[in-house]
N, C-alpha and C positions, 0 to 999 in steps of 0.2 A: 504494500500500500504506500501511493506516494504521500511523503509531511512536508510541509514547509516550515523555515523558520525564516520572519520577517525578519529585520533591521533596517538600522538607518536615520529611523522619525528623527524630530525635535524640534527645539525650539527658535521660531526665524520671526525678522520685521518682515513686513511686506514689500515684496519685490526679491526677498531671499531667495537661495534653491538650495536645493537635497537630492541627495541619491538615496532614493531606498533598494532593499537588494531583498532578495525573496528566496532564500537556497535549499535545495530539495536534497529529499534520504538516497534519492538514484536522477537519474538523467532524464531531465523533459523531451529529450528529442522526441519528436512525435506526438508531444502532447499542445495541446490549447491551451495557458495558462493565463490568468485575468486577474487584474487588480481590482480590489474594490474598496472603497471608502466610508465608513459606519459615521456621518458627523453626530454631533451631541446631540443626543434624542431623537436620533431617525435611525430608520432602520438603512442596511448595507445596498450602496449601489453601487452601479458598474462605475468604472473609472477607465480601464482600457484594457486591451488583450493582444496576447501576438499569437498566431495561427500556428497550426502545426502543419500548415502546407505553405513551405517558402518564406515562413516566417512573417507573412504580409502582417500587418499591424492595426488596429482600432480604436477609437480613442471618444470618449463622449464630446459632445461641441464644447461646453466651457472649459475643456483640458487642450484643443486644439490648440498645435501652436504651441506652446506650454511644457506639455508633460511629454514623456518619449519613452516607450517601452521596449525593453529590447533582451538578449539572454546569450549567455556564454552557456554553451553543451560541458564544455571541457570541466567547466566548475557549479555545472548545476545550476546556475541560480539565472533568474529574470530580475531586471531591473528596470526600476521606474524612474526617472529622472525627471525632478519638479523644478520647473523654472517661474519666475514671474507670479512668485507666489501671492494670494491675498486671501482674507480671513474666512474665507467661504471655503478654499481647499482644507480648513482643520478638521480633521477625522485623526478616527485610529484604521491605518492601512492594510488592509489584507491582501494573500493572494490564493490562488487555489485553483486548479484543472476544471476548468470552465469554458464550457466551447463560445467561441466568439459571434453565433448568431444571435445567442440569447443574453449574452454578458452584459449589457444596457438595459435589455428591457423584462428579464427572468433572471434578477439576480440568487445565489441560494437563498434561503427561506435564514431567519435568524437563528432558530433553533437547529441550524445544519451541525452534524456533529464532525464535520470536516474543517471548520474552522480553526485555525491557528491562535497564535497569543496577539498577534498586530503588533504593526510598531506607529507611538502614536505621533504626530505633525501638529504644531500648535503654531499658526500664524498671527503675531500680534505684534502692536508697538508697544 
């Protein structure tokens, strides 16, 4: 069974950036992997995904531009890369094997028992 362990989060002004990094028990090659972002009091949505054909990429509208998801095989992990940050991206960030047609609009459910510990991003002056 694939795990992830998040990193990365913390604390930035606005206009800051981060790399978060998402690193698996074995090799995504071949898998769909999706970030998703839990802000305070809402429940988890998509944030963005890289395909497991060709790595093509996806990304919600208010992240275009912005954020950039991408993944090293050799070291397991996908990474999110936040640029141009402002206080609407604060969540705690997940990731998890999540196919990228539904990844925006059927995110898992909260009670999914695949979720990880997140790492959290707190945008503020």
């Amino acid at each position: 069974q694939l795990r992830f362990v998040e990193s990365g989060g913390g604390s930035v002004q606005p206009g800051g950036s981060l790399t978060l990094s998402c690193t698996a028990s074995r090799s995504t090659d071949g898998f769909a992997v999706s970030w998703f972002r839990q802000a305070p009091g809402k429940a988890h949505g998509g944030v963005a995904c890289i395909s497991n054909i060709n790595d093509h990429t996806f990304g919600v509208r208010p992240v275009e531009g912005r954020f950039t998801i991408s993944r090293d095989n050799a070291k397991k992990t996908v990474y999110l890369q936040l640029r141009s940050l402002t206080p609407g991206d604060t969540g705690v960030y997940y990731c998890a094997v999540w196919g990228c047609a539904g990844f925006d609009t059927s995110p898992p459910p909260p009670d999914w028992g695949e979720w990880g510990q997140g790492t959290r991003v707190i945008v503020s002056s």
